[in-house]
VOBA-1610 file (N, C-alpha, C; in pm, whole numbers, padded with zeros to 5 digits, always signed):
BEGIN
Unk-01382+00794-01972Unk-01398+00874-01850Unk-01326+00810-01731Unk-01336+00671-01727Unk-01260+00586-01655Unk-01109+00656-01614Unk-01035+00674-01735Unk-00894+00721-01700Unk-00911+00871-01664Unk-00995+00989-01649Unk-00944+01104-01628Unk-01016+01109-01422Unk-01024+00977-01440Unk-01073+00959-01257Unk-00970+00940-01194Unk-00853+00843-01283Unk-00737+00804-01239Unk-00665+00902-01226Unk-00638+01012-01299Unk-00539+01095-01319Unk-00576+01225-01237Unk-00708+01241-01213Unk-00715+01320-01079Unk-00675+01297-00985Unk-00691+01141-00947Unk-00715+01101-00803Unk-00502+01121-00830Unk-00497+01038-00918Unk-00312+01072-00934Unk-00260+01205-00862Unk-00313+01301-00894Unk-00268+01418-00932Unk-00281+01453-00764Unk-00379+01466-00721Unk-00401+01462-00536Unk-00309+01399-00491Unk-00215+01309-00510Unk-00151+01263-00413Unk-00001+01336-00458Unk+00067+01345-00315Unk+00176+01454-00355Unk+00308+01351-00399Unk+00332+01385-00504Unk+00481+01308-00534Unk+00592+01357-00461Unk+00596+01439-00355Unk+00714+01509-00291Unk+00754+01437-00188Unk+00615+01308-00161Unk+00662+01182-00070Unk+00729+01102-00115Unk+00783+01086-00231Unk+00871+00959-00318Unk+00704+00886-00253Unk+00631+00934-00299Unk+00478+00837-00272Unk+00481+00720-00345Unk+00428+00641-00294Unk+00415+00481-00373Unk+00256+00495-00361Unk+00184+00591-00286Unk+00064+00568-00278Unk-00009+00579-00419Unk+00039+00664-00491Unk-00017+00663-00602Unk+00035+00581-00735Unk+00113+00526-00671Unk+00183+00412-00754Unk+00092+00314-00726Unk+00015+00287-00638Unk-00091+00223-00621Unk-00201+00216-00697Unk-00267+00321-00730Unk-00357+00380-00830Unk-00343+00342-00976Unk-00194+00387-01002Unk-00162+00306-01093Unk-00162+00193-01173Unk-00104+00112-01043Unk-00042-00022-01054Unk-00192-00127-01059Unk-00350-00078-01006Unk-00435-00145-00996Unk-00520-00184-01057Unk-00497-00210-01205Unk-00536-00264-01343Unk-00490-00408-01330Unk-00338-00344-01322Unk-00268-00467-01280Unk-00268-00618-01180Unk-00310-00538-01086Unk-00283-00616-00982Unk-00391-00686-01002Unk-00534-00589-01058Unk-00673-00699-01075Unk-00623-00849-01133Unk-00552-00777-01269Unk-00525-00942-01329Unk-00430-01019-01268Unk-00339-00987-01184Unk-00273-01067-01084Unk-00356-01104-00950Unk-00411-01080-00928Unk-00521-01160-00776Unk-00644-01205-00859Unk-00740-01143-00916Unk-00890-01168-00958Unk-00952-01185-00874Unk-01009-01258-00826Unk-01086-01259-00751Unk-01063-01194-00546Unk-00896-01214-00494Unk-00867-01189-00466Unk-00845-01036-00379Unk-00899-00946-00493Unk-00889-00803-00525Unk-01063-00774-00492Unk-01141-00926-00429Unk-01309-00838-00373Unk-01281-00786-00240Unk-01169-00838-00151Unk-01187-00748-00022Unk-01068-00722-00003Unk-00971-00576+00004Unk-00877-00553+00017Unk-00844-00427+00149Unk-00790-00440+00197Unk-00708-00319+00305Unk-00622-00226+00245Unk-00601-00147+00260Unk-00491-00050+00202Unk-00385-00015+00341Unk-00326-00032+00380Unk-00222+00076+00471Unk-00107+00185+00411Unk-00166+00329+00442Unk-00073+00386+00430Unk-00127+00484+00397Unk-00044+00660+00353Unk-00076+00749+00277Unk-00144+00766+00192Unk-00294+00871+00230Unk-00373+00897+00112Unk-00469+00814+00090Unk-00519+00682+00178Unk-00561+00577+00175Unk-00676+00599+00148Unk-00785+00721+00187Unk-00927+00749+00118Unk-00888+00731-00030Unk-00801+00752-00099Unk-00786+00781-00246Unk-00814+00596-00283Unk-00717+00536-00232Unk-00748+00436-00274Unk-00836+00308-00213Unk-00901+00360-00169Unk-01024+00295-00077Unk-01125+00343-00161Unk-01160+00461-00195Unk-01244+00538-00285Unk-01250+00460-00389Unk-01134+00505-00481Unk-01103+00417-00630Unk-01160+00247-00603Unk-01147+00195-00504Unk-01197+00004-00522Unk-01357+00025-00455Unk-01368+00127-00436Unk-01518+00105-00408Unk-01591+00136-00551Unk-01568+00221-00565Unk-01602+00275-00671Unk-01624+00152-00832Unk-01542+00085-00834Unk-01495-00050-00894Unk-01590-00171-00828Unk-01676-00115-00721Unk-01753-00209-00689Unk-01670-00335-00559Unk-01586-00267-00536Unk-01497-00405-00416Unk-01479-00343-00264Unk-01484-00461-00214Unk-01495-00388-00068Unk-01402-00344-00019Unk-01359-00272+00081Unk-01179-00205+00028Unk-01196-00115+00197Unk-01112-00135+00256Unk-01068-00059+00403Unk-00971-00007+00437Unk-00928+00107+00432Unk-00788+00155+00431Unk-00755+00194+00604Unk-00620+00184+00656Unk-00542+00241+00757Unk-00490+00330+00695Unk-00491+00456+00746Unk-00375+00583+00749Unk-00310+00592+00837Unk-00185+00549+00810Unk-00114+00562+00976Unk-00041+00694+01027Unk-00054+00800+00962Unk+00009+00917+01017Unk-00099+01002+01045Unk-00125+01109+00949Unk-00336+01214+00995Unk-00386+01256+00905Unk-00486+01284+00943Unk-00609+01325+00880Unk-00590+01447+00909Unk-00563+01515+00879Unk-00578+01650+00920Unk-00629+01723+00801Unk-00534+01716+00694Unk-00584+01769+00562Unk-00684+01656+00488Unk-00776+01607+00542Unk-00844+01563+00479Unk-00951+01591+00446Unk-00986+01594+00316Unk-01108+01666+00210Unk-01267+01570+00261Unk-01351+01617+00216Unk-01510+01613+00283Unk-01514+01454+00221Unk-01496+01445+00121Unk-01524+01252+00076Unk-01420+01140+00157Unk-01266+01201+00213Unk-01231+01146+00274Unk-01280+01108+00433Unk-01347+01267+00471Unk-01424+01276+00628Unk-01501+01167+00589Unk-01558+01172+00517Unk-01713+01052+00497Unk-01677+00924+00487Unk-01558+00912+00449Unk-01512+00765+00446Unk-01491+00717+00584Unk-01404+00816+00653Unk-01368+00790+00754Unk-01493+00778+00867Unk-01576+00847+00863Unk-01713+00859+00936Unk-01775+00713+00914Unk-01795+00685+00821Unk-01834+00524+00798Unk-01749+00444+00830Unk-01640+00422+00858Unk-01558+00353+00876Unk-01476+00251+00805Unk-01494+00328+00695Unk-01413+00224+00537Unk-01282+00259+00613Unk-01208+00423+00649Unk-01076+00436+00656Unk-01105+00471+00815Unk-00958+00461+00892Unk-00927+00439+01040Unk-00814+00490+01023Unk-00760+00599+01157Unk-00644+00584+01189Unk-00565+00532+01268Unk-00469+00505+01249Unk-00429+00365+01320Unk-00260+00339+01313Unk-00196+00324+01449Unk-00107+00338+01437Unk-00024+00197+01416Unk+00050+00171+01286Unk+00062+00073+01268Unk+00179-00036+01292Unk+00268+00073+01432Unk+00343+00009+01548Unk+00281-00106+01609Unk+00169-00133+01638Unk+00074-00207+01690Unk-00046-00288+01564Unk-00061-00378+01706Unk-00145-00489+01617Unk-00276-00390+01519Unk-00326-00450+01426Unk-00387-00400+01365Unk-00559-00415+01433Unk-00662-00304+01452Unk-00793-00354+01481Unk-00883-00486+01442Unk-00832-00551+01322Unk-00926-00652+01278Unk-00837-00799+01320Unk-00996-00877+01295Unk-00967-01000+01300Unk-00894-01116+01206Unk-00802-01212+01265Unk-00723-01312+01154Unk-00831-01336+01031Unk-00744-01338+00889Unk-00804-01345+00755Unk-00892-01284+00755Unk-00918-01118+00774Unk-01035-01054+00759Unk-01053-01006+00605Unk-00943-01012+00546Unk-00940-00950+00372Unk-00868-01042+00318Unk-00900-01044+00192Unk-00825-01118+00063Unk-00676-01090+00087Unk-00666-00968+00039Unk-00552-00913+00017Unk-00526-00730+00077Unk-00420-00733+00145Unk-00323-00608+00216Unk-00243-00548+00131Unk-00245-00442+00086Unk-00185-00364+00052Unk-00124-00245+00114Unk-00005-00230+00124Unk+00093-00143+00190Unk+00150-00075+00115Unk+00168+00081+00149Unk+00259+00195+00059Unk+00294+00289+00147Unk+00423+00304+00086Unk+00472+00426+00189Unk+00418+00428+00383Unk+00454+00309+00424Unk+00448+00270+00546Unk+00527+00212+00637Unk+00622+00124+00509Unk+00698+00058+00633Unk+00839+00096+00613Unk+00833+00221+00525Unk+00982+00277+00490Unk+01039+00344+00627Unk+00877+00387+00668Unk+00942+00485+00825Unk+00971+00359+00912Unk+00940+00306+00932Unk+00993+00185+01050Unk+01118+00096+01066Unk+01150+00135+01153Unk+01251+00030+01217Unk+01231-00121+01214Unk+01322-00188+01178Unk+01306-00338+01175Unk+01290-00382+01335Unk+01307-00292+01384Unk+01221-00376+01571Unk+01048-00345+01534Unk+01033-00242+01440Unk+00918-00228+01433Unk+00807-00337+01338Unk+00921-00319+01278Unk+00883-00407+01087Unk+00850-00607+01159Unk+00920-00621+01239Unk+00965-00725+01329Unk+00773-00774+01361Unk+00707-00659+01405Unk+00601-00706+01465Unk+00506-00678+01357Unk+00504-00558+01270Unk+00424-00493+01214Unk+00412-00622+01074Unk+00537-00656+01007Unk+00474-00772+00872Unk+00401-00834+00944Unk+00436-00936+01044Unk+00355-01049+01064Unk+00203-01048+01104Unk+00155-00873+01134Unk+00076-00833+01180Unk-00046-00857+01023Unk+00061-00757+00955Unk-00054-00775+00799Unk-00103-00902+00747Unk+00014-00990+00754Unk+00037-01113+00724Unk-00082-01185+00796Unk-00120-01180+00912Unk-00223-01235+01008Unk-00383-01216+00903Unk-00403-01059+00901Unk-00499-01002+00878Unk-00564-01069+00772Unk-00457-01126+00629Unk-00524-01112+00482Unk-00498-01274+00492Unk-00605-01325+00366Unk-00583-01492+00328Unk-00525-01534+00216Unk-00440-01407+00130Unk-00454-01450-00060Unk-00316-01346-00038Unk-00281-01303+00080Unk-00118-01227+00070Unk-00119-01064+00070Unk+00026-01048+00061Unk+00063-00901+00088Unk+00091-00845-00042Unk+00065-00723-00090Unk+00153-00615-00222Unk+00170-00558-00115Unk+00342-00529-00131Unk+00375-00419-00065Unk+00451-00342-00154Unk+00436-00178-00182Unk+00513-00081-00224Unk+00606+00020-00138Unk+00704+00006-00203Unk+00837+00065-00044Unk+00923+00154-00210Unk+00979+00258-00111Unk+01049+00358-00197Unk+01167+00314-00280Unk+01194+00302-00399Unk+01372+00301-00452Unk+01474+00398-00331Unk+01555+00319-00349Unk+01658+00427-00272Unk+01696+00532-00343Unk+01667+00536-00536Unk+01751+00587-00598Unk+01647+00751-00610Unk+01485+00723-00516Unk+01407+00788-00583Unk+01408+00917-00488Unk+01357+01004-00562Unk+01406+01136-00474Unk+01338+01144-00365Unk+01416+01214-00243Unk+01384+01239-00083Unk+01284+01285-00043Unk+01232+01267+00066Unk+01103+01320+00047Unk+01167+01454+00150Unk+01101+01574+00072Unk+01103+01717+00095Unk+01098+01713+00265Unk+01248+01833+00286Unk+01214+01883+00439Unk+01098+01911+00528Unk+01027+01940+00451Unk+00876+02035+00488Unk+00785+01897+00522Unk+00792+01773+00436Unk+00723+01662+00501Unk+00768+01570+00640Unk+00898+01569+00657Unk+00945+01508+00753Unk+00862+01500+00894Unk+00821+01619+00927Unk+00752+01612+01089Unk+00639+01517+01072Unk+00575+01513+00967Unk+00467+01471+00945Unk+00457+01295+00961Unk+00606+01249+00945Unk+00588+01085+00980Unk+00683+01081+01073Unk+00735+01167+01141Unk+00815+01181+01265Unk+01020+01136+01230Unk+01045+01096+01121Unk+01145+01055+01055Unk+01151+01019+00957Unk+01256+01038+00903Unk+01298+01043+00749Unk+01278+00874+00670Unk+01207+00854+00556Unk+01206+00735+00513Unk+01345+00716+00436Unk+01330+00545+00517Unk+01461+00476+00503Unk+01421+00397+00428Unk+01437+00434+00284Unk+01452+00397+00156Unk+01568+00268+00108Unk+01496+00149+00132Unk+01594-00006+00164Unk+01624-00059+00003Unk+01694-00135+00007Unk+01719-00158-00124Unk+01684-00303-00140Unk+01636-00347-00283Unk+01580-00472-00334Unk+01653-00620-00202Unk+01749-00612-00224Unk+01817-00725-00157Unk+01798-00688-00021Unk+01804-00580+00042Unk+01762-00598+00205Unk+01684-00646+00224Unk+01547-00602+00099Unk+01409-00605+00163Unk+01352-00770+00164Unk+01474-00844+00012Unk+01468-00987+00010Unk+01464-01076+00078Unk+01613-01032+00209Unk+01657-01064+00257Unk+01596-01067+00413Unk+01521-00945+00446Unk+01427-00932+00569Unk+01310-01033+00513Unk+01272-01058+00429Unk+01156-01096+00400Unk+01126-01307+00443Unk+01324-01320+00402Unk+01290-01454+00417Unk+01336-01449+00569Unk+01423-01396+00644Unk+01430-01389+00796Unk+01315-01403+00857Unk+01242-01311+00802Unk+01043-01280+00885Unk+00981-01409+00871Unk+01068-01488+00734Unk+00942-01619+00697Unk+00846-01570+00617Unk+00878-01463+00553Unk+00747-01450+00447Unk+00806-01510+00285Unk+00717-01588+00211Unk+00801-01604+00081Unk+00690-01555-00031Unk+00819-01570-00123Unk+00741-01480-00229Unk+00633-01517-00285Unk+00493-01502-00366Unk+00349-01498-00378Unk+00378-01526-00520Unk+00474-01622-00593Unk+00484-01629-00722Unk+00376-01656-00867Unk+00275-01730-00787Unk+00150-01719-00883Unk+00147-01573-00959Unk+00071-01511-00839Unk+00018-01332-00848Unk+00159-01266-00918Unk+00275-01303-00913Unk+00430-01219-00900Unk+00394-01236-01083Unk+00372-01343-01105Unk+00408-01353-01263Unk+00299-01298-01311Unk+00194-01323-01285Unk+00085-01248-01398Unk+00108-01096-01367Unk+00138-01077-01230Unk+00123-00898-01243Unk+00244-00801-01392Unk+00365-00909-01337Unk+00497-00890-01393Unk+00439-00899-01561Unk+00343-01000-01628Unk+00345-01054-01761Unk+00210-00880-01802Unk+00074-00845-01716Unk-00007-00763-01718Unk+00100-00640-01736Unk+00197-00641-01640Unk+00279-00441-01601Unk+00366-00423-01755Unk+00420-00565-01821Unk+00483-00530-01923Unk+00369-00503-02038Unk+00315-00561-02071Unk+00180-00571-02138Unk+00124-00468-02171Unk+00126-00400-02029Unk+00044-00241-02023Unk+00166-00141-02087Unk+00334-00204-02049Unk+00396-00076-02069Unk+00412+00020-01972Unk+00373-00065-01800Unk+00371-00006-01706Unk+00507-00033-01639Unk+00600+00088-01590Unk+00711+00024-01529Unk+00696+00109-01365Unk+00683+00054-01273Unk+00672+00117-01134Unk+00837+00225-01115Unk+00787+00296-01042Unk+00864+00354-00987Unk+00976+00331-00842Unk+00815+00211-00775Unk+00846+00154-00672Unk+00900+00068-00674Unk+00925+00008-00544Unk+00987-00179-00592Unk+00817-00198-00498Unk+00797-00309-00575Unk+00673-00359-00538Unk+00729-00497-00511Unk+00649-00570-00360Unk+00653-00749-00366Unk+00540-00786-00326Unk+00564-00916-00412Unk+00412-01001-00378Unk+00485-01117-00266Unk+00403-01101-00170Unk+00446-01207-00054Unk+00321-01268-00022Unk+00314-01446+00015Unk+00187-01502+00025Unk+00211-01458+00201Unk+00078-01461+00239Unk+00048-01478+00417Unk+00069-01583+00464
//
C-alpha cells in the first residue's frame, strides 16, 4: 500500500514544470539511506511542498516545507498544513523565517532554477545557515523539457535550466563543497534501486 501513496502523491504533481518536486518523492527511499538519521528533521523549499512535507510526516519525521511561489490551488490537506504551520509561504529572495541549524537537512526543488545568481548569491548561504547535516538540492537538466507557456506567470520567469559544471562551479565560488559521505551511499542506494533521476541532484555539506 506503501507504493500506491507514492504514485498518487507522484501523479499530483505536474510534470509540465520539468518538476524536480516529485523527483523528490521519488528520490526519498534513497536519500533515507544516504542521511539516516539526518532525514528526522527536514525543510523542503519549493513546489508542491505540502506533498512532500505530507509524505515525511506521514513516515513519522518532522518535515517543514517553504513554497515560494502560491497557494492558490491548494487542496484542503495542504490548507491544513499550512494552517498549522508545517508549510509557509515565503519568499525565498530573502532570509529565510527560522533560526541558524534549525533542521538536519534542506531540501530544495525547482527553486533556485528561477533565480538569478545576485539572487542565488544570498539565497544558498541562506539554506546553508538554516540546516546542520547539509543541502539536497534538485535543479532542472537543461536537456529536460520547458516548462509550458501557460506556467511561466506563475514564477514570474522562465527557469534557467544550468548545466552540471555551472552549477559545480557556482557551488565552489559560494564555498559550498560537496557532502561526499551522503553523495556515495545515495549514488550506491539510487543504483541499487535502479533509480536514475531525471534531475541533477547535489549533496552539499552546510
Amino acid at each position: 500500500p506503501a507504493s500506491g501513496v507514492t504514485v498518487t502523491s507522484r501523479e499530483a504533481v505536474s510534470r509540465a514544470e520539468g518538476s524536480c518536486t516529485s523527483e523528490v518523492i521519488e528520490a526519498l527511499p534513497y536519500l533515507k539511506k544516504a542521511y539516516g538519521s539526518a532525514m528526522q528533521k527536514v525543510l523542503h523549499v519549493g513546489p508542491d511542498s505540502c506533498t512532500v512535507v505530507s509524505n515525511l510526516l506521514k513516515e513519522g519525521k518532522e518535515a517543514w516545507g517553504v513554497e515560494p511561489y502560491d497557494l492558490d490551488d491548494a487542496d484542503s490537506s495542504c490548507k491544513s498544513l499550512v494552517r498549522k504551520g508545517f508549510v509557509r509561504l515565503s519568499d525565498i529572495k530573502f532570509s529565510l523565517p527560522y533560526r541558524p541549524d534549525s533542521f538536519n537537512l534542506v531540501v530544495v526543488s525547482d527553486a533556485l532554477d528561477y533565480l538569478t545568481p545576485r539572487y542565488l548569491n544570498k539565497t544558498l548561504p541562506d539554506l546553508a545557515r538554516v540546516s546542520t547535516d547539509g543541502l539536497v538540492i534538485f535543479t532542472g537538466n537543461p536537456g529536460q523539457q520547458k516548462a509550458k507557456v501557460s506556467e511561466l506567470p506563475k514564477f514570474g520567469r522562465p527557469a534557467k535550466l544550468r548545466s552540471n559544471s555551472w552549477w559545480t562551479r557556482y557551488f565552489i565560488q559560494t564555498g559550498l563543497t560537496e557532502n561526499e559521505g551522503p553523495l556515495k551511499k545515495f549514488e550506491q542506494a539510487a543504483s541499487k534501486g535502479n533509480y536514475e533521476p531525471d534531475c541533477q541532484i547535489f549533496h552539499l555539506s552546510s
